[in-house]
MMTF fields as JSON, N, C-alpha, C and O atoms, coordinates in Angstrom:
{
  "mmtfVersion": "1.0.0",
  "mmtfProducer": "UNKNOWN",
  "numBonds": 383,
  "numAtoms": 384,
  "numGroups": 96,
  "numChains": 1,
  "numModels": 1,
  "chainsPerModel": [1],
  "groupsPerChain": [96],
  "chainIdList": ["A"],
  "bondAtomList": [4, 2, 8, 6, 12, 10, 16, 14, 20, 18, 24, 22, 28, 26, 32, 30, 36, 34, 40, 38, 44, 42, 48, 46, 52, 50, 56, 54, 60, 58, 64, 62, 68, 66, 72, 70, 76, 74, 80, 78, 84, 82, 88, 86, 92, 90, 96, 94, 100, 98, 104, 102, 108, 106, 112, 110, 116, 114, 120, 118, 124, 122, 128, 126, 132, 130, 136, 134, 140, 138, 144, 142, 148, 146, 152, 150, 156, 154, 160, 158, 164, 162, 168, 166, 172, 170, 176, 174, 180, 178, 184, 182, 188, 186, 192, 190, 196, 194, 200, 198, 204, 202, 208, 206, 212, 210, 216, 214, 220, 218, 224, 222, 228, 226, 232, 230, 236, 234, 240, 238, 244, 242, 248, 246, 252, 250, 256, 254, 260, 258, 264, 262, 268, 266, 272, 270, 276, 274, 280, 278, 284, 282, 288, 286, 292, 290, 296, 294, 300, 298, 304, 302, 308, 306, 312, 310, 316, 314, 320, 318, 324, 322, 328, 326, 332, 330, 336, 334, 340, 338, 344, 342, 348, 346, 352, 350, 356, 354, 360, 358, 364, 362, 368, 366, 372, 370, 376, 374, 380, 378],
  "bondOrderList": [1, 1, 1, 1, 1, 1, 1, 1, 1, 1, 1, 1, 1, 1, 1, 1, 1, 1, 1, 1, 1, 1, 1, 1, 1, 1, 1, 1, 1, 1, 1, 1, 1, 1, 1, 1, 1, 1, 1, 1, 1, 1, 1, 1, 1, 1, 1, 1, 1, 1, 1, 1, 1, 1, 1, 1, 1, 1, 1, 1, 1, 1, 1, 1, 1, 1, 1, 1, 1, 1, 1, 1, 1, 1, 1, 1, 1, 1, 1, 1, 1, 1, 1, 1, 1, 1, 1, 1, 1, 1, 1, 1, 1, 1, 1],
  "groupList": [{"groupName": "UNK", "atomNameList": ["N", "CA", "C", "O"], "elementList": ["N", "C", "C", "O"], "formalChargeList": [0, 0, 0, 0], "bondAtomList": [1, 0, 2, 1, 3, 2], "bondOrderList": [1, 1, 2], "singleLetterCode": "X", "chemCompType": "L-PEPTIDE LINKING"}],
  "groupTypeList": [0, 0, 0, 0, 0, 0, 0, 0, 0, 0, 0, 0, 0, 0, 0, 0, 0, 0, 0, 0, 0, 0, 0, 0, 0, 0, 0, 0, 0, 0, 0, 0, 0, 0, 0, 0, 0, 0, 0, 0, 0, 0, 0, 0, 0, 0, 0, 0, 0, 0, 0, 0, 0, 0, 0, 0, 0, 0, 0, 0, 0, 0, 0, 0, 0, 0, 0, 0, 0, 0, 0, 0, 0, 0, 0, 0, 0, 0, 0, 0, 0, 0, 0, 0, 0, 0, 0, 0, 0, 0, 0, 0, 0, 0, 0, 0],
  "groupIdList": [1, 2, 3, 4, 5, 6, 7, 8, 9, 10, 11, 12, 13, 14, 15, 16, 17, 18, 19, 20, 21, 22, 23, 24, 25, 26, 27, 28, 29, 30, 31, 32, 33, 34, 35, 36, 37, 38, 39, 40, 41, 42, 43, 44, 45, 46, 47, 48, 49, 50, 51, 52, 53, 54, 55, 56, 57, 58, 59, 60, 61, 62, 63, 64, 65, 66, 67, 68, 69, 70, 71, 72, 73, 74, 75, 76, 77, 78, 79, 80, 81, 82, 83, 84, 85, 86, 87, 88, 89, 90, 91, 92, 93, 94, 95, 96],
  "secStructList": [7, 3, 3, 5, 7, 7, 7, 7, 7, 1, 1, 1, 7, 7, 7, 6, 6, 3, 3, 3, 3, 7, 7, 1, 7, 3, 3, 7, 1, 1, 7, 6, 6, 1, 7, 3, 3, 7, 7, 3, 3, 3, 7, 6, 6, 7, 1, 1, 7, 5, 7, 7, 1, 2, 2, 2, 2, 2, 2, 2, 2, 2, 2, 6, 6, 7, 7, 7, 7, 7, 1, 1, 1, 7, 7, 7, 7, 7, 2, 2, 2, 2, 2, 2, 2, 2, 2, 2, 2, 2, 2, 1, 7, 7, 7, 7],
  "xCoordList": [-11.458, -12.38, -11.858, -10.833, -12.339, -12.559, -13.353, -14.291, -12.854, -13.939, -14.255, -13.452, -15.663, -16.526, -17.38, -18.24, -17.491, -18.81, -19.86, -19.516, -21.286, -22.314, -23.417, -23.416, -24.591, -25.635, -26.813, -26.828, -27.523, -28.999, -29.712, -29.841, -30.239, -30.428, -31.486, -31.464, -32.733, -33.718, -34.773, -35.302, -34.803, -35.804, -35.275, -35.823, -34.369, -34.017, -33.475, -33.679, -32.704, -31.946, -30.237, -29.619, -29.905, -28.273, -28.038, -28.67, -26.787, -26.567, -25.725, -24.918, -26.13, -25.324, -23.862, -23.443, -23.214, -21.957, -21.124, -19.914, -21.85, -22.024, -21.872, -22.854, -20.65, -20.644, -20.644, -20.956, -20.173, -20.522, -20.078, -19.002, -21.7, -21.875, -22.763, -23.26, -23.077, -23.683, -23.667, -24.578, -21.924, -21.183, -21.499, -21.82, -21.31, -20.878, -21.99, -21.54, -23.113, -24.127, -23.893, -23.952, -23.692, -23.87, -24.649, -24.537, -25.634, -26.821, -26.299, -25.109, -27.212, -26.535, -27.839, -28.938, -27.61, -29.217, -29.329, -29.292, -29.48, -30.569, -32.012, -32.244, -32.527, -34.262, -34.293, -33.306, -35.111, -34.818, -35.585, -36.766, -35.283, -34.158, -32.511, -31.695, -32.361, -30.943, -30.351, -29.619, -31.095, -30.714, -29.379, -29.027, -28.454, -27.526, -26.213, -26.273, -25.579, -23.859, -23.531, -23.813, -22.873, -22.401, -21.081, -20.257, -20.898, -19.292, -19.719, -20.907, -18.669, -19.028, -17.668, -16.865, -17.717, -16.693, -17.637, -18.849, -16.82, -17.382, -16.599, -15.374, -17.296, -16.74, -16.215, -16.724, -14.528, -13.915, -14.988, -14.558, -16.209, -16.669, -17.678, -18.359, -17.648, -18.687, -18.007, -16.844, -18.897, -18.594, -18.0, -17.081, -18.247, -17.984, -16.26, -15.865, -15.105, -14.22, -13.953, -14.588, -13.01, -13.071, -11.759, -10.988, -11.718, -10.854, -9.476, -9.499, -8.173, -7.473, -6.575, -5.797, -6.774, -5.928, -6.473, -7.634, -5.329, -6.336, -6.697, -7.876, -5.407, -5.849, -7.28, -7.739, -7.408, -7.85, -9.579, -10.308, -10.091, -11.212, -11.019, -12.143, -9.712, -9.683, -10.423, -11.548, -9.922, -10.341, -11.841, -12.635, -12.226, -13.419, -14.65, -15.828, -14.04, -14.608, -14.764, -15.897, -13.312, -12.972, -14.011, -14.783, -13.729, -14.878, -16.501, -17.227, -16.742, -18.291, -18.446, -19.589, -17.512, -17.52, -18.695, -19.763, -18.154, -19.075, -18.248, -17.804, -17.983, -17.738, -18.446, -18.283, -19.546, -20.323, -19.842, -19.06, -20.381, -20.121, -20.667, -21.412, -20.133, -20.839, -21.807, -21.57, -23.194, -24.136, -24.301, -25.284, -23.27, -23.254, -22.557, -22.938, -21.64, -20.225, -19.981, -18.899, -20.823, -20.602, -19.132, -18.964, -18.313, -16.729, -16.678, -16.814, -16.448, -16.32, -14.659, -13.607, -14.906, -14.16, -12.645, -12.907, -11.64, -10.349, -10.948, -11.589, -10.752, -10.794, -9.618, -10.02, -8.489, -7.377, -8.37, -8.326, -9.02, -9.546, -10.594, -10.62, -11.888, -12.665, -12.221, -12.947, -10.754, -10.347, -9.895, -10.115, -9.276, -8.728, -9.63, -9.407, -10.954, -11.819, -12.473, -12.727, -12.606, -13.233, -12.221, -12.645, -10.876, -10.085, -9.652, -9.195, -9.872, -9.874, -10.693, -10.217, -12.071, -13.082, -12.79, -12.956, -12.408, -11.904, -10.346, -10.139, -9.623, -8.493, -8.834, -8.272, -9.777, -10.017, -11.145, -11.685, -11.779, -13.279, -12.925, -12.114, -13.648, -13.591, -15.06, -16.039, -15.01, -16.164, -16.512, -15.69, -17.973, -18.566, -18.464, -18.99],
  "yCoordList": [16.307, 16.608, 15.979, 15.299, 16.149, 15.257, 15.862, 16.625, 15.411, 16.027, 14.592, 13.673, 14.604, 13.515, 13.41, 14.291, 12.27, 12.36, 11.393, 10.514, 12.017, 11.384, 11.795, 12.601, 11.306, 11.487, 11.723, 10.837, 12.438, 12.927, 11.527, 10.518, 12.264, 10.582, 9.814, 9.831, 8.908, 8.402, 9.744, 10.198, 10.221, 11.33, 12.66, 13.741, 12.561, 14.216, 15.199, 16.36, 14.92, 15.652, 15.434, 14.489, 16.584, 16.668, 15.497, 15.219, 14.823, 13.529, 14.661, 15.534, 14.371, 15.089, 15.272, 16.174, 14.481, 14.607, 15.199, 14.977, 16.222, 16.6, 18.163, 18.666, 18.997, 19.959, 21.585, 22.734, 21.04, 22.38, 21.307, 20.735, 21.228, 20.234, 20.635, 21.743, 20.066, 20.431, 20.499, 20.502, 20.607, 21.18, 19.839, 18.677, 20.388, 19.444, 18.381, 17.261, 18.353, 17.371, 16.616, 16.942, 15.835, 14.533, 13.323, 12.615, 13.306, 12.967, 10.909, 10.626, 9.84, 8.498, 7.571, 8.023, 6.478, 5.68, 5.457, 4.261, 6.364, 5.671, 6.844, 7.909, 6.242, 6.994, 8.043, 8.415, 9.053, 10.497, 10.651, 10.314, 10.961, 12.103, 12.076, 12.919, 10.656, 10.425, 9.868, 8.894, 11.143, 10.915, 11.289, 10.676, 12.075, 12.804, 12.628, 12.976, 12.246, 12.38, 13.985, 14.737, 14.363, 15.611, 15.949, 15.052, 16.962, 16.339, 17.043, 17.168, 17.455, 18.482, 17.892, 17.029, 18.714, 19.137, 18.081, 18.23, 16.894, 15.994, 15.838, 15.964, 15.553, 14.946, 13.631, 12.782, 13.552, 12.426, 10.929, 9.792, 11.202, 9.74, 9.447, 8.426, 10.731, 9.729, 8.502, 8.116, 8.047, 6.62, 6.674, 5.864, 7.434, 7.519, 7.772, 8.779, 6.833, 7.498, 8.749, 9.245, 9.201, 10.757, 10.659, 9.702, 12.079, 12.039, 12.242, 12.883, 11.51, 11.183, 12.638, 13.001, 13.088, 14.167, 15.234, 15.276, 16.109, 16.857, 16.094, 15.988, 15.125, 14.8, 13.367, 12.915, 13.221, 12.192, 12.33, 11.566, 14.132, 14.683, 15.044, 15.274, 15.51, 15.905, 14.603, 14.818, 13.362, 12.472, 12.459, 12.505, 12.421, 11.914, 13.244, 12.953, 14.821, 15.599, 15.39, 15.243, 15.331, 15.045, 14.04, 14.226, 12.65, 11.43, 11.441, 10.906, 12.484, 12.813, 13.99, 14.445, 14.649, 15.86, 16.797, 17.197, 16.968, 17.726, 18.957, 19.201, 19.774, 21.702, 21.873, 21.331, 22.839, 23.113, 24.925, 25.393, 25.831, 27.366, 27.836, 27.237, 29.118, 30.061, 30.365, 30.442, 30.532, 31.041, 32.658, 33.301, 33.079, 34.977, 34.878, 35.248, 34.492, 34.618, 33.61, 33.612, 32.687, 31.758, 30.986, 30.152, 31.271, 30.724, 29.531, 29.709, 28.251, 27.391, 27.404, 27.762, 26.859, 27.175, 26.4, 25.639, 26.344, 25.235, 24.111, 24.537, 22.556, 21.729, 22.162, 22.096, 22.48, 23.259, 24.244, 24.166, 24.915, 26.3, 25.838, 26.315, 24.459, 24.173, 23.303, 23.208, 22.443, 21.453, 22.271, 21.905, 23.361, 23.926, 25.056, 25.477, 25.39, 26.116, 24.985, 25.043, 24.262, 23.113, 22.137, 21.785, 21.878, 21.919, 22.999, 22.701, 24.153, 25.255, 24.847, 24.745, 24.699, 24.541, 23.823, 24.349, 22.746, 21.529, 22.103, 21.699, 22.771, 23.453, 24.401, 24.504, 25.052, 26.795, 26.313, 27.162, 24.771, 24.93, 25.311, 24.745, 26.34, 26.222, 26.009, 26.708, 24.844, 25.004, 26.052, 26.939, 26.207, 27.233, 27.391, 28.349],
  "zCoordList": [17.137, 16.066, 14.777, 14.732, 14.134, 12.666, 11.769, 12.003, 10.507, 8.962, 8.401, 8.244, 8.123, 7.821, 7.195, 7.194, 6.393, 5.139, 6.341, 7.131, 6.057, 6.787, 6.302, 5.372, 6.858, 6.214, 7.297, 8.151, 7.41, 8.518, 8.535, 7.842, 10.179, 10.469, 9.814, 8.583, 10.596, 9.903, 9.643, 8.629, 11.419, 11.243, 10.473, 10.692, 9.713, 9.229, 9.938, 9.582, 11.046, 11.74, 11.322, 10.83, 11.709, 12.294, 13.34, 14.36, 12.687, 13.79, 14.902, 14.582, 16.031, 17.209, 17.532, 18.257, 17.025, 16.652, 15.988, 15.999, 15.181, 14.059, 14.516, 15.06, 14.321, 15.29, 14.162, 14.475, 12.865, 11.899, 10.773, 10.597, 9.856, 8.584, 7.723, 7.923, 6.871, 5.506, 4.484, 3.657, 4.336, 3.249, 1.936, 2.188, 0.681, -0.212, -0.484, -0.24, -0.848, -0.733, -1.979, -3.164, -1.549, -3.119, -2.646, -1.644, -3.885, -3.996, -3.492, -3.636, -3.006, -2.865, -3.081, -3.402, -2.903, -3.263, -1.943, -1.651, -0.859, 0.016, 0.028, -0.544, 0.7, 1.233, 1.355, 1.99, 1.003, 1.516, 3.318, 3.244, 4.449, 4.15, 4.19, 4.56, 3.616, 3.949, 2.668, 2.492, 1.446, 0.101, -0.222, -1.23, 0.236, 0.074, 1.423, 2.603, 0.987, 1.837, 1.821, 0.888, 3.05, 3.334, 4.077, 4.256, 4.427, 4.735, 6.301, 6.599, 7.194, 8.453, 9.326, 8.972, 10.646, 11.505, 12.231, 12.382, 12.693, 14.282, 15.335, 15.324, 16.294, 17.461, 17.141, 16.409, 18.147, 18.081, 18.244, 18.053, 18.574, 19.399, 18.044, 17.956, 16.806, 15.828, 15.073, 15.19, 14.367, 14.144, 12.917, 12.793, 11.874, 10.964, 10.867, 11.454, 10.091, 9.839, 9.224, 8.294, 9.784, 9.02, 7.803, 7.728, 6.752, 5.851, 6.832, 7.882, 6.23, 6.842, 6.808, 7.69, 6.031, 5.033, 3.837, 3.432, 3.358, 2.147, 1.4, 1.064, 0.809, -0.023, -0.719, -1.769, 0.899, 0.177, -0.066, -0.699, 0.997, 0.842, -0.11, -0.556, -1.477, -2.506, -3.201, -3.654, -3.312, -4.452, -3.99, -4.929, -3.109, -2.511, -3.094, -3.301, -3.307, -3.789, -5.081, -5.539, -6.116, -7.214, -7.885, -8.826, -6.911, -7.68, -7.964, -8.803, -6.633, -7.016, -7.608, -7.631, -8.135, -8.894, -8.197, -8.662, -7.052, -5.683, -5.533, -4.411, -6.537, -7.069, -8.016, -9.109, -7.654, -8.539, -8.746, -7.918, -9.895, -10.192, -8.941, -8.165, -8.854, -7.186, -8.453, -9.659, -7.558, -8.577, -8.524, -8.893, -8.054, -8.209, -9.081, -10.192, -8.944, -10.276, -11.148, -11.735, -11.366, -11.997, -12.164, -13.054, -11.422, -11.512, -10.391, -9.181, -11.058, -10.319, -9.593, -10.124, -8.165, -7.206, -7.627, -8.558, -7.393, -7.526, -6.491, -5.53, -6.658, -6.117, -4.324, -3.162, -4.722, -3.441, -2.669, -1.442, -3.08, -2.548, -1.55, -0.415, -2.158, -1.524, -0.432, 0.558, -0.509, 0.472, 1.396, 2.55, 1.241, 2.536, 3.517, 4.652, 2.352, 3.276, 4.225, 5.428, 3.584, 4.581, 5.855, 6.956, 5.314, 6.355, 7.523, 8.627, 7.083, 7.374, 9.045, 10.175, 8.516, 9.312, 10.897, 11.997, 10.641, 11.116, 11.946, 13.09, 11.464, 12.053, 13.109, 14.199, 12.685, 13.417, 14.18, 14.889, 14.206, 15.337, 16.746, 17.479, 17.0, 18.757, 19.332, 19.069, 20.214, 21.122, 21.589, 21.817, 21.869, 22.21, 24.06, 24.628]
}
């Protein structure tokens, strides 16, 4: 498994590879429905390279300034807090 930025396919689906995603949407110039990059938990066989490490889903969060406030509490998250819930993800997946 792997953590990966990707994007829904032509028709607006979850690419199949794609095993728990969504996270983190930042907006990109292509077509909608494949206006927005996202990050998610994949299978070894997608195509997409995955982040190699924390840190480098950190810059990659950091550069698109993709932490926004929780909108209950208005307290935006630590850049650390959101990389490791999401590594988190990627650590703890178990197939079903």
């Amino acid at each position: 498994m792997k953590l990966i930025k990707y994007t829904l396919t032509e028709e607006g689906t979850i690419p199949t590879y794609v095993v728990d995603g969504g996270y983190l949407a930042i907006a990109n110039n292509k077509q909608w429905p494949q206006n927005y990059d996202l990050v998610g938990v994949a299978m070894d066989n997608a195509s997409e390279v995955g982040f190699q490490n924390k840190e480098e889903l950190a810059t990659h969060l950091e550069s698109n300034s993709a932490i926004f406030p929780d909108p209950l509490t208005g307290q935006t998250p630590s850049t650390e807090s959101v990389v490791d819930w999401l590594w988190g993800k990627l650590e703890g997946y178990q197939p079903a």
